[in-house]
C-alpha positions as CSV (number, residue, x, y, z in Angstrom):
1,X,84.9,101.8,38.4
2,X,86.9,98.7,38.9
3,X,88.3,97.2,36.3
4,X,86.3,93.9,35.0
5,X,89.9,91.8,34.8
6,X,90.5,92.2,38.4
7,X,89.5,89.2,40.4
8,X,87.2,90.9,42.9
9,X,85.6,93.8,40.3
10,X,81.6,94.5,41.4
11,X,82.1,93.2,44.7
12,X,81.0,95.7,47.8
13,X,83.0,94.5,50.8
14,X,81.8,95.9,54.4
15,X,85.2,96.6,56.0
16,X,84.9,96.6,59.8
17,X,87.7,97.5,61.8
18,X,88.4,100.7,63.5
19,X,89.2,103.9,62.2
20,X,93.0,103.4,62.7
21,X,93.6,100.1,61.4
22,X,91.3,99.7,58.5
23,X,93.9,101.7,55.6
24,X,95.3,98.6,54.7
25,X,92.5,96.5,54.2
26,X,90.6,99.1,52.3
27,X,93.8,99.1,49.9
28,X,94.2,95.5,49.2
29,X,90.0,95.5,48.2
30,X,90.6,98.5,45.9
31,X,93.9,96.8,44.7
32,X,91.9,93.4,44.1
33,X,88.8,95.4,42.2
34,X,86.0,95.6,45.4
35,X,84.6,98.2,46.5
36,X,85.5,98.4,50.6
37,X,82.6,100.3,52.5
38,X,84.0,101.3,55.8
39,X,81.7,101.1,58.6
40,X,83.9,100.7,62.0
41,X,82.1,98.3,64.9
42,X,84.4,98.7,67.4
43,X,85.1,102.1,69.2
44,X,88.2,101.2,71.2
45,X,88.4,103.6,74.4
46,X,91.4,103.9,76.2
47,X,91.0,103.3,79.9
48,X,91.6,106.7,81.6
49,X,91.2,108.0,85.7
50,X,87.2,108.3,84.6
51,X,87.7,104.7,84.9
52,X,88.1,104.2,88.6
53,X,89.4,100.9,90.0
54,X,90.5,99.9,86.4
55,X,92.5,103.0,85.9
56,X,94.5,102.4,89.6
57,X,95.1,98.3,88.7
58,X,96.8,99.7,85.1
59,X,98.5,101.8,86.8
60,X,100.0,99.7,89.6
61,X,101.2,96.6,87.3
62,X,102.2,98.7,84.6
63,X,105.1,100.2,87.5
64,X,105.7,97.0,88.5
65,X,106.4,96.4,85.1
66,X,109.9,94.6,85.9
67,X,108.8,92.5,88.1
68,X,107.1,90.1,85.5
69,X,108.5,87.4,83.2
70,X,106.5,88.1,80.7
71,X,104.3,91.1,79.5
72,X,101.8,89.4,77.0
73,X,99.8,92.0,74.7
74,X,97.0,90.6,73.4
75,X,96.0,92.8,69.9
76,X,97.4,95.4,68.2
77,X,95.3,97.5,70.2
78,X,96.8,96.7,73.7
79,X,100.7,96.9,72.1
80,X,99.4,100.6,70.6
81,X,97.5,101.4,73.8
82,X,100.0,99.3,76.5
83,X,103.0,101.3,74.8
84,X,101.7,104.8,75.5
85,X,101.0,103.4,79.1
86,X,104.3,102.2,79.6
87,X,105.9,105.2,77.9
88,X,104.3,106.8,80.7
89,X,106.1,105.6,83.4
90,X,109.1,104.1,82.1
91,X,111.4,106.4,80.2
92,X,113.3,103.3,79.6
93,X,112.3,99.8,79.1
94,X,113.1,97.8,82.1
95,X,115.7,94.7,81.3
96,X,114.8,91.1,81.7
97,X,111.3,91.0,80.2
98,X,109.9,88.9,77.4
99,X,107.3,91.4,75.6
100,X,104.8,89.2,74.2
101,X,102.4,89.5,71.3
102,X,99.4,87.1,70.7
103,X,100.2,86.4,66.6
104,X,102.3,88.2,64.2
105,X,100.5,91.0,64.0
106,X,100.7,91.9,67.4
107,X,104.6,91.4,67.6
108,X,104.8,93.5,64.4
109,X,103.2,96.1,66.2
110,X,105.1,96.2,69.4
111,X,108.2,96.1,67.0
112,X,107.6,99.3,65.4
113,X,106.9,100.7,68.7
114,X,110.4,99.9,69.9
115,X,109.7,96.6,72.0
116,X,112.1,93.1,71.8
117,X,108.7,91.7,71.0
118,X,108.3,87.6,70.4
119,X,105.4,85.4,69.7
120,X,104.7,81.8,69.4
121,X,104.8,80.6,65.6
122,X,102.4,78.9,63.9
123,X,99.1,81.0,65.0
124,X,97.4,84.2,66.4
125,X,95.6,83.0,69.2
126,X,96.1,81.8,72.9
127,X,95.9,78.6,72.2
128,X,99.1,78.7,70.0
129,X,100.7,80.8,72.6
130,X,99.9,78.3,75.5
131,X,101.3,75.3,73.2
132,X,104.8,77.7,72.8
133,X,107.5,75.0,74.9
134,X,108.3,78.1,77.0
135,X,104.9,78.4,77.9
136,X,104.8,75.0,80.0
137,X,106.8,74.9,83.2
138,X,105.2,78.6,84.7
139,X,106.2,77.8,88.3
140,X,106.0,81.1,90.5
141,X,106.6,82.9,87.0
142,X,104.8,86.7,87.0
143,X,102.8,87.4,83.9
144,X,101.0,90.2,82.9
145,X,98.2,90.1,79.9
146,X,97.2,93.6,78.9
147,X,94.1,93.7,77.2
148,X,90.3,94.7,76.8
149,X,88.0,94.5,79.6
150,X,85.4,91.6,79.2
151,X,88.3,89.7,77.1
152,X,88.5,85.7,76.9
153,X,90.1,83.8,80.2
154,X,91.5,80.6,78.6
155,X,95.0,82.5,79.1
156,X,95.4,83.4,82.7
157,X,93.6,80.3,83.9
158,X,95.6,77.9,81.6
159,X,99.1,79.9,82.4
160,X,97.8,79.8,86.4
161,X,96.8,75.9,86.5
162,X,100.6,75.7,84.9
163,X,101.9,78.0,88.4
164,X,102.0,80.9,87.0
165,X,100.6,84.5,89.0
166,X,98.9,86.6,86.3
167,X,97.6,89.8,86.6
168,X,95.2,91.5,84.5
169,X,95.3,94.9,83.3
170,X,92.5,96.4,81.9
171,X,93.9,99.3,79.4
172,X,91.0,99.5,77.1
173,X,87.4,98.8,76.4
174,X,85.6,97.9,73.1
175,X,82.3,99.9,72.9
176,X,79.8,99.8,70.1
177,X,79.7,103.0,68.0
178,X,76.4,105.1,67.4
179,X,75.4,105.6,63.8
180,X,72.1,107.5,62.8
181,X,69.6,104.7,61.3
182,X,69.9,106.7,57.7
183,X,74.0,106.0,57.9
184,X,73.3,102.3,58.3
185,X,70.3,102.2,55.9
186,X,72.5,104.2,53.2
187,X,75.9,101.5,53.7
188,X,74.5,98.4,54.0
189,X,70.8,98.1,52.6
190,X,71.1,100.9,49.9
191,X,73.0,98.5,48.2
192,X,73.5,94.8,48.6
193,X,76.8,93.5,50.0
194,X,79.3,90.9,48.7
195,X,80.8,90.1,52.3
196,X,81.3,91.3,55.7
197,X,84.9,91.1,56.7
198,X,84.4,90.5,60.4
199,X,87.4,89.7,63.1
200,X,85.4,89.8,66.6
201,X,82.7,88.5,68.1
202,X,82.0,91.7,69.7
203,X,82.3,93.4,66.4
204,X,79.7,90.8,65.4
205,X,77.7,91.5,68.1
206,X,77.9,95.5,67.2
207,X,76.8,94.7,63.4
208,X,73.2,92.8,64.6
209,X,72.7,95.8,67.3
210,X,72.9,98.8,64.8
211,X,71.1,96.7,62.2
212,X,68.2,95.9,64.9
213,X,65.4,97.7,63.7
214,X,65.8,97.4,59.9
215,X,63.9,94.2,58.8
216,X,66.2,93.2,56.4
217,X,68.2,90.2,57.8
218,X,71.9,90.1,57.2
219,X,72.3,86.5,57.7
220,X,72.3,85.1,54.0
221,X,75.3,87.4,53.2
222,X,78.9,85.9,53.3
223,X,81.0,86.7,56.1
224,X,84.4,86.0,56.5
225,X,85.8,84.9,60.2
226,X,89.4,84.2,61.3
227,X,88.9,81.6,63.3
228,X,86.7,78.6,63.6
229,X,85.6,80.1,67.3
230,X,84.4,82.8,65.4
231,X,82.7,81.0,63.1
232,X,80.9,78.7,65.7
233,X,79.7,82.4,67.2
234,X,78.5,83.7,63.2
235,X,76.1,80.1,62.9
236,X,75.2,80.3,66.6
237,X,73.3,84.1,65.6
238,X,72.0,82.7,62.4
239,X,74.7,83.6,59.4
240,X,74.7,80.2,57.1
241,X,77.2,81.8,55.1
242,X,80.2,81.6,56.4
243,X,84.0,81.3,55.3
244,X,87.1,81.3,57.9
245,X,90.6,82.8,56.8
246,X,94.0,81.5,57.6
247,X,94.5,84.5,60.3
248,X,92.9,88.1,61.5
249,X,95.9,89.8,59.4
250,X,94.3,91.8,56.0
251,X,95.8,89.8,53.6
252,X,94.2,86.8,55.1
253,X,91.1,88.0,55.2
254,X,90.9,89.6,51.8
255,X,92.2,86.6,50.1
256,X,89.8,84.4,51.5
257,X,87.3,86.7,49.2
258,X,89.2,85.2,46.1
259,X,88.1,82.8,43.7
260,X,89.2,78.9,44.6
């Protein structure tokens, strides 16, 4: 049981990322007194040959690879999931290429993979990215965004109306995970929740499809967005409590849980 003194002791926090990346978060909750309840919404998939056309476009810019100015990763996911793909075909990194993540989190990421990586200060999103200085005169210049099928376009179209020739590659998918009705019933309606820690609209999405067919409404708990996109998206499907953190990044988010 969490001790009283801590500032976030009795709360039951829905923790929502995948598998792989959720350790952290559930760590700062204990450290902070909450209870974290783990229930992934997001099953990332790894584009593979099953995958067709996407699988043979992956392929033929990631060996192209040095033939782009820039290599712009756009989550943790792709720099995990875009590493193994490039480790893949290049044994060594090829020179002259800015690796690219979208926020500090990203670049971490690609870091500790063994990439150069950069990314413009001040945010997390493509909009901070596309108001980088470096980011403005894109005549002729060859970028590649790896990223999620079905992702945003504000990016390429932005980087291409700026003369840029941007390819996509698709190296992963976001699915919604299956969960038997009495999984659901038992993590979120056995007991009632504190907040939602949610940092996608697809993950957002996922939550209101697996939660379908109970007739409890999930709409007067709190949940806490990164961005004010997001948060648009939360009121837009009915939440009316809703709180946006400084960033997607754990600490962020938990601390937006904290009392003012």
């Amino acid at each position: 049981m969490a001790e009283p003194s801590l500032p976030l002791a009795g709360q039951r926090v829905l923790v929502t990322r995948p598998e792989h990346q959720a350790a952290n978060q559930i760590e700062l909750l204990r450290q902070l007194g909450a209870e974290p309840v783990p229930l992934p919404l997001l099953e990332i998939l790894s584009t593979t040959a099953a995958d067709g056309a996407d699988f043979q476009q992956c392929k033929a810019c990631i060996l192209d690879l040095d033939l782009y100015r820039d290599v712009i990763f756009v989550s943790p996911n792709a720099a995990r999931i875009g590493a193994d793909w490039i480790d893949d075909y290049w044994p060594q990194l090829p020179l002259g290429v800015r690796w690219v993540g979208i926020g500090k989190q990203t670049a971490d990421t690609l870091q500790q993979l063994g990439f150069d990586a950069w990314h413009a200060a001040g945010g997390y999103d493509s909009e901070t990215l596309l108001a980088d200085p470096s980011m403005q005169q894109m005549d002729d210049a060859r970028v590649l965004i790896l990223r999620a099928e079905g992702g945003r376009d504000l990016l390429a179209q932005t980087l291409q109306q700026r003369g840029a020739r941007v390819d996509y590659a698709h190296i992963y998918r976001r699915g919604c995970p299956e969960y038997p009705p009495e999984l659901i019933q038992s993590t979120i309606y056995a007991q009632p929740l504190s907040a939602m820690l949610i940092t996608s609209g697809q993950a957002l999405r996922n939550l209101l499809t697996l939660c379908a067919t109970f007739n409890n409404r999930l709409t007067d708990t709190t949940v806490i967005v990164p961005s004010a996109r997001l948060a648009e998206l939360a009121r837009s499907l009915g939440f009316n409590r809703i709180r946006v953190a400084s960033g997607p990044d754990d600490t962020s988010m938990v601390n937006t849980l904290l009392p003012a």
